[in-house]
N, C-alpha and C positions, 0 to 999 in steps of 0.2 A: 147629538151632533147630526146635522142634515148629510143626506150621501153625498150632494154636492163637498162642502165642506170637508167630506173623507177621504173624498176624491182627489181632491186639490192635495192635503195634507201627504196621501200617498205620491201625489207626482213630485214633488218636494222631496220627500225623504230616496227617491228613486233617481232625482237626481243629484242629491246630494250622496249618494255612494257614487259616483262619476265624480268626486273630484278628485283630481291630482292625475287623473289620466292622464297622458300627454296627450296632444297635439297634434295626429296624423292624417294628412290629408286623406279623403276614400276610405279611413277605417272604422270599425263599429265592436270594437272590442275592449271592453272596461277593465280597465287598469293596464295597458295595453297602449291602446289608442285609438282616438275618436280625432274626427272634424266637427264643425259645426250643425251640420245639417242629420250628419248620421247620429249627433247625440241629441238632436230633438226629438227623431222620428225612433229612436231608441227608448226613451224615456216614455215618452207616451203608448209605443207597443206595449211595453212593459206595465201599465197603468189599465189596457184596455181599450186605451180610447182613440189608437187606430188600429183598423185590423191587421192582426198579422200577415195576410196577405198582400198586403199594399209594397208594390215594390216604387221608389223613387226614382227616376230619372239619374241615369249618369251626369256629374258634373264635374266642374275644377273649381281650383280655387283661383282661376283667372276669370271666372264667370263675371263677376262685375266690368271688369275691364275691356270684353268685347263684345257684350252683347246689349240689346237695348230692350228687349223684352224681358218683362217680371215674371221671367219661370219661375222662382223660388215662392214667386204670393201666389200665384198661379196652381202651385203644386199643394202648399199649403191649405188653398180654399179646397182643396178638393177633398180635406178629412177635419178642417176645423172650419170655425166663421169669426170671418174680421168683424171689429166691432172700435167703435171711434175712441175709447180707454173713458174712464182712468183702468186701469188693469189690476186687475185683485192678485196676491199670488197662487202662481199655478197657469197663468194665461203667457203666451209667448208673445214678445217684442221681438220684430224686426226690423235691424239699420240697414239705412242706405247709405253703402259703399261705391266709390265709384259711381257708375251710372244706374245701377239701379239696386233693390233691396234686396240683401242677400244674404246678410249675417243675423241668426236669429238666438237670443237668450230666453229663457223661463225667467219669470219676474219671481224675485223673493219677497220685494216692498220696493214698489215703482215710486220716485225714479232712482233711487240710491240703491239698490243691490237687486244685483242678478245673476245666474249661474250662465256660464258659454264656454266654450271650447274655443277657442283662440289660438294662433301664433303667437309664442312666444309667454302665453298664459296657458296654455294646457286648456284643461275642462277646469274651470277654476269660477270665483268670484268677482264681479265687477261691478264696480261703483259708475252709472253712466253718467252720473251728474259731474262726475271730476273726470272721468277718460276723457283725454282729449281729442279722438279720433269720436267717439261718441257723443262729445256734449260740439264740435265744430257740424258735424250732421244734422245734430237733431235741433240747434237752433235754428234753421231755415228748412229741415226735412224732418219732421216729426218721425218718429217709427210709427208704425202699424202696427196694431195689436190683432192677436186670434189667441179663442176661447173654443172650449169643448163641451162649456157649460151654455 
């Protein structure tokens, strides 16, 4: 097995102990509660492949709604690299909510299953081809994919 491939395999089973977390906005605590941004940047500390040093930016979960700059791709470029898909899993997708892209899942098998931390879903699984907050996005706003490989 290539270390790519073990790599991936570990972020996967790393985020698949994150389900059922709830749903807390600003928290980073498994089985507990996560938001969306604290259990990506959770996941991949955890895996190596950002350094544990990296602190993110304060935000909210009104962040799409008033602002017009892509802090979230912004912050993201700055420990992984976008890249145009398809997405293997283990690479992160992110939707565009709102005005800009904000909400980010780890791909299980793109485009039908992915792990995210949601309202109202917790840190859970999601189908983006049948959510209808994701599949009305992503026919006119593709997500964006980042890779660590």
């Amino acid at each position: 097995m290539s270390a790519e491939r073990a790599s991936r395999e570990e972020v996967l089973a790393i985020a698949q102990a994150w389900l059922a977390t709830p749903f807390v906005d600003g928290a980073c605590v498994k089985g507990a509660g996560v938001d969306c941004a604290r259990f990506i940047e959770a996941v991949y500390k955890e895996a190596g492949l950002i350094p544990a040093s990296y602190v993110p930016p304060k935000y909210t979960r009104q962040l799409g709604l008033h602002e017009k700059r892509e802090l979230y791709l912004e912050e993201l470029a700055k420990v992984a690299r976008r890249f145009d898909g398809p997405p293997l899993p283990g690479d992160i997708a992110v939707f565009k909510h709102a005005q800009i892209y904000w909400h980010a899942a780890i791909v299980i098998a793109w485009p039908t299953l992915v792990i995210c931390a949601a309202p109202r879903l917790g840190c859970g699984y999601l189908d983006p081809s049948r959510d209808p907050n994701a599949r009305r996005h992503a026919r006119d706003l593709p997500p964006r994919f980042f890779t660590f490989w």
